[in-house]
C-alpha positions in Angstrom: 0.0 0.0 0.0 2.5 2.4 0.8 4.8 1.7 -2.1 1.5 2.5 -4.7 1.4 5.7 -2.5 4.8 6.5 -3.1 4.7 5.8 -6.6 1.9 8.2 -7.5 3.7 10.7 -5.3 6.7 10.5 -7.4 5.0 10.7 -10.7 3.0 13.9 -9.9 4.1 16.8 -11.5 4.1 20.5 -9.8 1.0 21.3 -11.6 -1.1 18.5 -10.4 -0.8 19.8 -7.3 -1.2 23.2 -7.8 -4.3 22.0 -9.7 -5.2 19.9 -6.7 -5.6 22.5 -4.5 -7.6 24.8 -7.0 -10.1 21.8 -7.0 -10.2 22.1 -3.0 -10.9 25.2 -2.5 -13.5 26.0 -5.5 -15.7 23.2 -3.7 -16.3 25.8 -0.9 -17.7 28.5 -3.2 -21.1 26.7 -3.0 -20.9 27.0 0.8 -20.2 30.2 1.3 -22.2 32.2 -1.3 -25.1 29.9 0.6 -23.8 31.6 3.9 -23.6 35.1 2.1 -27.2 34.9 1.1 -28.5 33.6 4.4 -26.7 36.7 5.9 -28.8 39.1 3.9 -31.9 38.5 5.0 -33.4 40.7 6.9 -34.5 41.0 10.1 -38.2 41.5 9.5 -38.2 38.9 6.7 -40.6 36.1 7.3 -39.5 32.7 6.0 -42.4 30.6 4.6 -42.7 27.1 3.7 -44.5 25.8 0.3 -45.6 22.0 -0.2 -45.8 21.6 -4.3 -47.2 18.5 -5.7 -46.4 17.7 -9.1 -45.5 21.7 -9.4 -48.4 23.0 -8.2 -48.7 24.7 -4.9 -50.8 22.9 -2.3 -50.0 24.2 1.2 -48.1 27.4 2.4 -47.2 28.3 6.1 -45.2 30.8 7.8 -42.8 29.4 9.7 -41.8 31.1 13.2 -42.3 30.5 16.4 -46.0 31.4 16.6 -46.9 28.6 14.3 -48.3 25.7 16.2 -47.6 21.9 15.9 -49.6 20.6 12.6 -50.2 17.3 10.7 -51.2 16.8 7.9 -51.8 13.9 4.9 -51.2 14.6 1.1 -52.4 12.2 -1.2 -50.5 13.4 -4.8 -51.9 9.7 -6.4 -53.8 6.7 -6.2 -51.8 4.4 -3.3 -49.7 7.4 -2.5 -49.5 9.1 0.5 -47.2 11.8 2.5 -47.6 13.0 6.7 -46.1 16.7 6.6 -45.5 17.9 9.9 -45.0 21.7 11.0 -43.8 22.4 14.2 -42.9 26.1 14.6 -40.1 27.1 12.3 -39.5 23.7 11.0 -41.0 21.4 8.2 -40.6 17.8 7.5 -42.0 14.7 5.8 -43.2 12.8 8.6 -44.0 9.5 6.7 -44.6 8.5 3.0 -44.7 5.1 0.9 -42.1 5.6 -1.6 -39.6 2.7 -1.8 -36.0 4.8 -0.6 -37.7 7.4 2.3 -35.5 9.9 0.5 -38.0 12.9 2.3 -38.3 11.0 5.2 -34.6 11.0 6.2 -33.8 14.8 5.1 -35.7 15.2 8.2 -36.5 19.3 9.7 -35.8 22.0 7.3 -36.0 25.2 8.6 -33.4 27.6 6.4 -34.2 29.6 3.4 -32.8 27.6 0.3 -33.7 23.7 1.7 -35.9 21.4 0.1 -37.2 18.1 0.7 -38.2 16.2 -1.9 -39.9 13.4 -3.0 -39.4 12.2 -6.5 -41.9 9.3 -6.6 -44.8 11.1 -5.5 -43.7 14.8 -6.9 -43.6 16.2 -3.8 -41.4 19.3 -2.8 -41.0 21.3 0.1 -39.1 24.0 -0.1 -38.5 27.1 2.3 -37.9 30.7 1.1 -38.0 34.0 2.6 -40.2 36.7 1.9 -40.5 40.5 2.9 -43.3 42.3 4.6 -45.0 42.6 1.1 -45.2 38.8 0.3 -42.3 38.9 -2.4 -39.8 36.4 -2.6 -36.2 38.0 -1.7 -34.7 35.4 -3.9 -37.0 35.0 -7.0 -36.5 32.2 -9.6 -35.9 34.1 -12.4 -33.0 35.8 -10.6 -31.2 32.3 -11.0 -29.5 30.9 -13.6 -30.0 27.5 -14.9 -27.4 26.6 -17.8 -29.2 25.0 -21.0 
């Protein structure tokens, strides 16, 4: 084991390292334009929570820390089912019948930018925050999706 270790080490060349690193750190960027974002929201925005079925919206709650503890079953098909529960400033999918649990284990979202989602049955949940106004800070068209 350590000889193949040394070997690779010897044929490297400067550049493969230098490259390397480049690779290392650009796999932050994601992580911290997410934190940049998160740090301007505002103080007064209010972050909501929409349940979409197969795209179209079928439950929205604000989540803070008046909302009180709710259940709730979605049916999006025929032998289908999801348990959405709200608990204050957090969202999950309780319980659902799709064959990996995918939702399931995401567990409590509570950030602008999650999602949960659940491919079999179309289900997304997804938090976003909104101002006083009821517009999303960070609209849809504002990102872009290469072709």
């Amino acid at each position: 084991m350590i000889e193949k270790i040394k070997f690779h080490l010897r044929n490297m060349k400067p550049l493969d390292v230098v490259i390397i690193v480049c690779l290392f750190i650009a796999s932050f960027i994601p992580h911290i334009v997410y934190g940049i974002q998160l740090g301007n929201i505002d103080e007064d925005a209010r972050i909501v929570a929409t349940v979409k079925v197969s795209g179209e919206e079928v439950y929205r709650v604000e989540l803070s820390e008046e909302t009180p503890q709710e259940e709730f079953r979605l049916e999006p098909a025929e032998g289908q089912y999801n348990i959405i529960e709200v608990d204050g400033t957090r969202i999950r999918n309780r319980e659902d019948n799709s064959p990996d649990q995918l939702g399931v284990r995401r567990g409590w979202i509570s950030q602008p930018g999650e999602t949960a989602v659940v491919l079999p049955h179309q289900l997304i949940i997804e938090i976003h925050a909104e101002n006083q106004d009821g517009d999303e800070i960070y609209e849809e068209e504002d990102i872009i999706i290469p072709m």
